[in-house]
C-alpha positions in Angstrom: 18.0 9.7 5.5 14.3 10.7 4.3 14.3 13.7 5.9 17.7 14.8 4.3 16.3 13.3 1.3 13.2 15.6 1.4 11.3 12.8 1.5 7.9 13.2 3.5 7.5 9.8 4.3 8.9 6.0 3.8 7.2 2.9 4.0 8.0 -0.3 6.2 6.4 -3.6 6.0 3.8 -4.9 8.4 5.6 -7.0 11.2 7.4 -9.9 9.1 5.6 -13.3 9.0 4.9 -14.7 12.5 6.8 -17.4 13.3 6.4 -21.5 14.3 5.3 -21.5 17.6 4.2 -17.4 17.8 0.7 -16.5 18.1 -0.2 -13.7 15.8 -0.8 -11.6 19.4 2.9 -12.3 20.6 4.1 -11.1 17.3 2.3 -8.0 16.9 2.9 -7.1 20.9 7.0 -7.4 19.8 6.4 -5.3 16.5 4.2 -2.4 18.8 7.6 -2.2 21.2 9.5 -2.0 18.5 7.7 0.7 16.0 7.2 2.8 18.8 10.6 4.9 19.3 10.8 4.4 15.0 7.6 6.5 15.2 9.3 9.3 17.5 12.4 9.4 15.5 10.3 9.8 12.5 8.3 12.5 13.8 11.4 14.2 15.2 12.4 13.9 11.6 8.7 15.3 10.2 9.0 12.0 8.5 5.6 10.1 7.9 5.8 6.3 8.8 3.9 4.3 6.8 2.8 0.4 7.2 2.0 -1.7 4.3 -0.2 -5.0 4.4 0.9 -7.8 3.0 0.0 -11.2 2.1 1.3 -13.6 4.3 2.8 -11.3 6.8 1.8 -10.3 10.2 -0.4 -7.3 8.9 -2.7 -8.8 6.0 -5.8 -6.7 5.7 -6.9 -3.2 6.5 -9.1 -4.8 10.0 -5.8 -5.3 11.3 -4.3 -2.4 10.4 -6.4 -0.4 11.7 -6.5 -2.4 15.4 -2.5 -1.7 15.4 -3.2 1.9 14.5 -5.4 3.0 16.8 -3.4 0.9 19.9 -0.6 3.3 18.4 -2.6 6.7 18.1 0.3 8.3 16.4 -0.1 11.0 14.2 3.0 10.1 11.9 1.8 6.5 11.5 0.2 6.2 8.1 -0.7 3.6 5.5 0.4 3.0 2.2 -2.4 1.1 0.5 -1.2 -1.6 -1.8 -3.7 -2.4 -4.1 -2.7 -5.7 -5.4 -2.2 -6.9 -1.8 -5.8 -5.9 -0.6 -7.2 -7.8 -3.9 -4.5 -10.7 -2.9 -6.4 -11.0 1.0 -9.8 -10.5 -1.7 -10.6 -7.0 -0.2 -12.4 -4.8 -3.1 -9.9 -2.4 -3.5 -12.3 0.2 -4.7 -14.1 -0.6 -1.6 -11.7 0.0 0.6 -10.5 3.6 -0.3 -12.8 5.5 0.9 -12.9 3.4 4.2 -9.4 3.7 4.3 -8.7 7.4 3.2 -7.9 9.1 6.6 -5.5 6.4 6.9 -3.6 6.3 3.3 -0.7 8.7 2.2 0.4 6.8 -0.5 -0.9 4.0 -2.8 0.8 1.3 -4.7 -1.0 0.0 -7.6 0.3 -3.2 -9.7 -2.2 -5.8 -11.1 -2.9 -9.7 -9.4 -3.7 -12.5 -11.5 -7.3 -13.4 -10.9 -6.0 -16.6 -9.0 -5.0 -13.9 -6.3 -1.8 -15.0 -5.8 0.3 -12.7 -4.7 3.0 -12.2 -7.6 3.1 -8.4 -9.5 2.0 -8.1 -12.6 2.2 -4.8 -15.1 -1.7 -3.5 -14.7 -3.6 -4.9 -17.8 -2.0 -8.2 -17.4 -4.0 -9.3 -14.4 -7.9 -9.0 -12.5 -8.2 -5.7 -10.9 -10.3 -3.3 -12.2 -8.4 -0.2 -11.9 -11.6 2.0 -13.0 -12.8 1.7 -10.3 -10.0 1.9 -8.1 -9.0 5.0 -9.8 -12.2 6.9 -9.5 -12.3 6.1 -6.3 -8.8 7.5 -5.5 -10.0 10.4 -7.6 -12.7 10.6 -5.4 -11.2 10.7 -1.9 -7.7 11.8 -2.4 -7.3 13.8 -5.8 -3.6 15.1 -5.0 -2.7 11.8 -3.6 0.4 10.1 -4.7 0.2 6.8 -7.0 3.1 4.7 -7.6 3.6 1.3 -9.7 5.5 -1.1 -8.2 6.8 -3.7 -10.3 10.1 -5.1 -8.9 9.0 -7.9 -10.7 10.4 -7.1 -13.8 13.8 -6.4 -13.1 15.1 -7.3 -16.4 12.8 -4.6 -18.5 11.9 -2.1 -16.3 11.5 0.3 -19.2 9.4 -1.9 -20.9 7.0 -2.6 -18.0 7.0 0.7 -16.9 5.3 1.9 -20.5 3.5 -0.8 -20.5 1.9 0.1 -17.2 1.5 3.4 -17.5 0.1 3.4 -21.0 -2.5 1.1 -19.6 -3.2 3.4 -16.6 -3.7 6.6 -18.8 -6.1 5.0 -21.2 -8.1 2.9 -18.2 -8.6 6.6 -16.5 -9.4 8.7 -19.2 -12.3 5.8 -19.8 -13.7 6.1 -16.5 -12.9 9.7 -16.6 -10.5 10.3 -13.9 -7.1 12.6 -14.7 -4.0 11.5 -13.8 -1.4 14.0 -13.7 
């Protein structure tokens, strides 16, 4: 369906939670087996797979994404770096771009409470400092692709969507980034 779609890539989440009585090495041998042939359809398809950490599930932080990706070594494997998850695990966004930038083909951006907590906020109303995760996006992928995802807010997506883009414009154009 991405393919026919045009799309050039879609993104999965990391494994699911690991479950009572699974060690975290069971689970992620079951979720290799399984992304595997997903990977070859997907490159059949010139379809980038991409895997998103997430709080809580079996992929958390970029250290372990980037042990499954290299047991993988597949060139349509990518990441799409959520930047509200990585501050959720407390990884320095901003920090981990440029680490991360071979990696990345797409980045999420929504603000976190400063409690960390992993609920999505419209960025403004939470603790990430997107300057600096903008200029460093800027930095290492200038043509890369940013979306806001708010799910959220459901109930005024227009709203939030202003909201969070009005905030974004005026936080780049003080740290001197363009966003197109």
């Amino acid at each position: 369906l991405a393919a026919e779609l045009g799309a050039r890539s879609i993104s999965t989440e990391p494994g699911g939670e690991v479950q009572p009585g699974q060690t975290r090495d069971e689970a992620l041998a079951i979720f290799l087996d399984e992304i595997g042939p997903v990977l070859e359809v997907a490159a059949a398809c010139g379809v980038a797979l991409l895997v998103e950490p997430e709080p809580g599930l079996l992929i958390e932080r970029f250290g372990e994404y980037l042990d499954f990706a290299s047991r993988l070594d597949h060139p349509s494997l990518g990441l799409n770096f959520d930047v509200g998850h990585a501050f959720c695990v407390s990884e320095d966004p901003a920090e981990w771009v440029p680490r991360m930038k071979s990696h990345t083909r797409h980045y999420h951006v929504e603000d976190i409470a400063a409690t960390r907590v992993h609920h999505h906020l419209v960025p403004g109303e939470g603790a990430i400092d997107f300057a600096a995760v903008l200029r460093a996006i800027a930095a290492c992928s200038p043509d890369a692709w940013v979306t806001v995802e708010l799910y959220p807010y459901r109930d005024r997506p227009d709203e939030a969507a202003r909201a969070a883009r009005e905030h974004l414009l005026a936080v780049a154009n003080a740290a001197g980034v363009e966003l197109a």
